[in-house]
N, C-alpha and C positions, 0 to 999 in steps of 0.2 A: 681645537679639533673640530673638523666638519661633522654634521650630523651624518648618521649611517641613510644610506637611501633606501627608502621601505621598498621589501618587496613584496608583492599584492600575488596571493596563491590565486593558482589556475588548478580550479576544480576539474574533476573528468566523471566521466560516466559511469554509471554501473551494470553491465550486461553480462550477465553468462558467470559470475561471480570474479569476472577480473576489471580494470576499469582502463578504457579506451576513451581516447580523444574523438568528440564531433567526427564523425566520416567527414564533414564537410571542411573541418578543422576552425570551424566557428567560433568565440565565442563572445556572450556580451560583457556589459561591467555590469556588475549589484552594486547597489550603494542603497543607504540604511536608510531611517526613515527623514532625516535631514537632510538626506540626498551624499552623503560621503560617501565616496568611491570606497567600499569595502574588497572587492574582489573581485576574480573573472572566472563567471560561470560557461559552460560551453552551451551551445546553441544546436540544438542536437535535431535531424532532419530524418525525412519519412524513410531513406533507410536504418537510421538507427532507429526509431520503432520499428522495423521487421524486423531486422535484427535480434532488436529486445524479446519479441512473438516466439522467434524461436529458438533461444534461450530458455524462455518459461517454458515454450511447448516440452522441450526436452529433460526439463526439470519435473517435470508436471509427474508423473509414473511415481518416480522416487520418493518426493513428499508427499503425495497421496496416499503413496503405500508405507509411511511411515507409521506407527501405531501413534495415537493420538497423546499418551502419555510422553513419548519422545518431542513431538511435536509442541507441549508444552513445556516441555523442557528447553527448548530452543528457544522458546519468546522469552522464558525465565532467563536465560542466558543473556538476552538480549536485554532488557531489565537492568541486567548486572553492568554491560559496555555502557549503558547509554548514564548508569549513573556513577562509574567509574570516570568517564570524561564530563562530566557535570558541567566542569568549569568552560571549557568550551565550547556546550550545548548555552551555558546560563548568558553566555558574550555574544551567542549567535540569534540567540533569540531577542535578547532586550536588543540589539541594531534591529533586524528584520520588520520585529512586530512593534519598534518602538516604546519599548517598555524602560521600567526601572527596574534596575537588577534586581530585588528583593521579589518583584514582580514575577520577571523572566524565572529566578529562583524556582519560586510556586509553579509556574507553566512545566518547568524539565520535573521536579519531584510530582506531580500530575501525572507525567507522561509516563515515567516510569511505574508510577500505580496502574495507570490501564495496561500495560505489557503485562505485569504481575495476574491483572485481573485477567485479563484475556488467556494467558499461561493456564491459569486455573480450569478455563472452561473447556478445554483442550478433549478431554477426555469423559468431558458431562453434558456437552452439546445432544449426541447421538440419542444419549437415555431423555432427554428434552422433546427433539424432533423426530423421534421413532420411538416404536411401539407395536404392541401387540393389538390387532383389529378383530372385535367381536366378527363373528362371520356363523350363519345361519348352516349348516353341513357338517360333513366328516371330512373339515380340513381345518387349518390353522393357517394362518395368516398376519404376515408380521412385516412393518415399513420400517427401513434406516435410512437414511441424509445420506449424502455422497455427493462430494466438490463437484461444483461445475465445472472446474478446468482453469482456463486462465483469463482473467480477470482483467482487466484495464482499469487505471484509478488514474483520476486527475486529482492529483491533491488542493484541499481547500487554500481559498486564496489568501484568506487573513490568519490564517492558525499554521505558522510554518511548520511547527514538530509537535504539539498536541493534536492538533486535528490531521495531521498528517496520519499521526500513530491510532488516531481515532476509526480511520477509514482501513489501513491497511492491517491490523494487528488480527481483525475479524476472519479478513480476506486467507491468510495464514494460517489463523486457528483451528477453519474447516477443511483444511488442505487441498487449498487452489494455491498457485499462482498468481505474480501479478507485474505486471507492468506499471510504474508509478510516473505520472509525468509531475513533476514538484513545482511548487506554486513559481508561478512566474515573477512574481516582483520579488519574494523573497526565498530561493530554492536553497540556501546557502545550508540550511539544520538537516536540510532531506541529503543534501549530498555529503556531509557528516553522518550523519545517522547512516548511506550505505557504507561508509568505509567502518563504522562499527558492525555491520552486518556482515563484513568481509571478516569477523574476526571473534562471530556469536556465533560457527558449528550450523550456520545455514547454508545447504548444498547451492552450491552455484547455479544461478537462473532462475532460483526462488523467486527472491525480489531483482527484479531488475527498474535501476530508478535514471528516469530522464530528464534532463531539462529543458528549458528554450520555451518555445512560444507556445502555448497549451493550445489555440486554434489550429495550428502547424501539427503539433503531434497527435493533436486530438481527432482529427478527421481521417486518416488511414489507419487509427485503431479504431476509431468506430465500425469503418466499412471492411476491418481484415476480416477473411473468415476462420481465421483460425481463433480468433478471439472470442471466449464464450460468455461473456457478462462485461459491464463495462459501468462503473461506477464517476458520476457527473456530478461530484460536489465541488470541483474546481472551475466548471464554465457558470458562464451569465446564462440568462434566460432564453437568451438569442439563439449562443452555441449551444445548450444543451438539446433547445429543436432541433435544429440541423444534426447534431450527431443521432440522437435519437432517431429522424429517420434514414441514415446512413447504416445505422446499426442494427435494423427493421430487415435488413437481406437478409441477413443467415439468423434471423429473430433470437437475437441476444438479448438475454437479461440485462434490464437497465433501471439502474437506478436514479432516479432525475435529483438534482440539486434541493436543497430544503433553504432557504433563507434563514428561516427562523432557528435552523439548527444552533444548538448550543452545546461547543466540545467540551466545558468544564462542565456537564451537569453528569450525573453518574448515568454512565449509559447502560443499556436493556439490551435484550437477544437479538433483536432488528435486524443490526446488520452480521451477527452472526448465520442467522436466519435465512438471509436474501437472497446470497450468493451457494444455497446446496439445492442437489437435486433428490427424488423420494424415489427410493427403490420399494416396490412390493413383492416379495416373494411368496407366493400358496403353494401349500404340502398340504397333501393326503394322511391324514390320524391312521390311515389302516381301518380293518372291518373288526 
């Protein structure tokens, strides 16, 4: 008996919370870190980032205005998908990032504690970043945090679904929006991870996640102006310039790339932190 002929899945996109083929109907091969043809990811082009733009733009009201314990409730949920398929996070990781399974193991059970962690901070952020401000008068005055909107992330390059989850989980927690462009050699655990997101109680256009060439998608979300922050821990030095001053027009919060970043160490408020903006409200005490 002949062997059966493998067939190699054709990942798609994720925008708007359903998932669509490349506009251009693109797409390339991934293969692992020995170079095995593992699959075919699509190769997704400057209208599918606006597309993506406004997806999140239109998602953006809803999860914003979700109350913040909901909003942890849904990366909890998220949490639960991503360790329910384990086994297919734990096969996608050790190819991508070339790991040993036991390895890959520890990276998905990781990944899942920062969702969990990040769930938690959901609704403890605001008492962090706001606060009541002495003020010299017959008034009161008080600041709270408030999403900047939506967000552009290039996910890092060597951390397929840890440091993916490292970068986006925050973005989420403060209730923005995001656009995710997924690493480019290895985008195979982010395009898993959205079809688990199609299926965590996240309203559509939340995350919207892209693949293909991160210079390619990265330079019309830097310079859209609908895009309000844009997060560079997936370009080199080069590209993070150049978007950076692309992204300098409608002076967008920008996060520049850290080298020395390390996704397995336990991470701080930072990037919970980066992407909110500080409302102050003054009221009159009365006479």
């Amino acid at each position: 008996m002949s062997e059966p002929l493998p067939v190699l899945k054709t990942y798609k996109l994720f925008v708007g919370g359903a998932f669509p083929r490349s506009e251009s109907g693109r797409v390339y091969e991934v293969t692992d870190a020995k170079g095995r043809w593992l699959a075919n990811a699509p190769l997704a082009s400057r209208k599918d980032a606006r597309d993506a733009v406004v997806a999140a733009r239109k998602a953006f009201p809803r999860w914003s205005g979700a109350t913040a314990y909901n909003r942890g409730q849904v990366l909890y949920r998220i949490a639960e998908m991503v360790q329910g398929r384990g086994d297919q996070f734990r096969a996608e990781v050790a190819a991508a990032d070339g790991l040993s399974r036991s390895k890959a193991a520890a990276v998905v059970d990781a990944t899942v504690d920062r969702l969990v962690w990040y769930a938690g901070w959901a609704d403890k952020v605001a008492q962090v970043a706001g606060g009541a401000n002495p003020v010299a008068g017959p008034y009161f005055n008080l600041s709270t945090p408030e999403p900047t909107g939506v967000v552009a992330v290039l996910a890092p390059r060597d951390s397929s679904l840890l440091g993916l989850v490292s970068v986006l989980a925050p973005v989420l927690t403060t209730g923005n929006v995001a656009v995710v462009v997924a690493s480019e050699r290895a985008p195979l655990p982010a395009l898993s991870l959205a079809e688990a997101l199609a299926t965590s109680d996240v309203p559509g256009g939340v995350v919207n996640v892209l693949s293909g060439a991160t210079a390619e998608l990265g330079r019309p979300l830097a310079a859209h102006q609908d895009v309000n922050a844009i997060d560079l821990a997936g370009a080199d030095a080069e590209l993070a310039t150049e978007l950076e001053v692309l992204a300098a027009e409608n002076l967008k919060r920008v996060r520049r790339p850290d080298p020395s970043e390390d996704f397995t160490a336990p991470p701080g408020t930072d990037r919970l932190l980066g992407f909110l903006e500080t409302k102050t409200v003054w009221h009159p005490t009365g006479v």
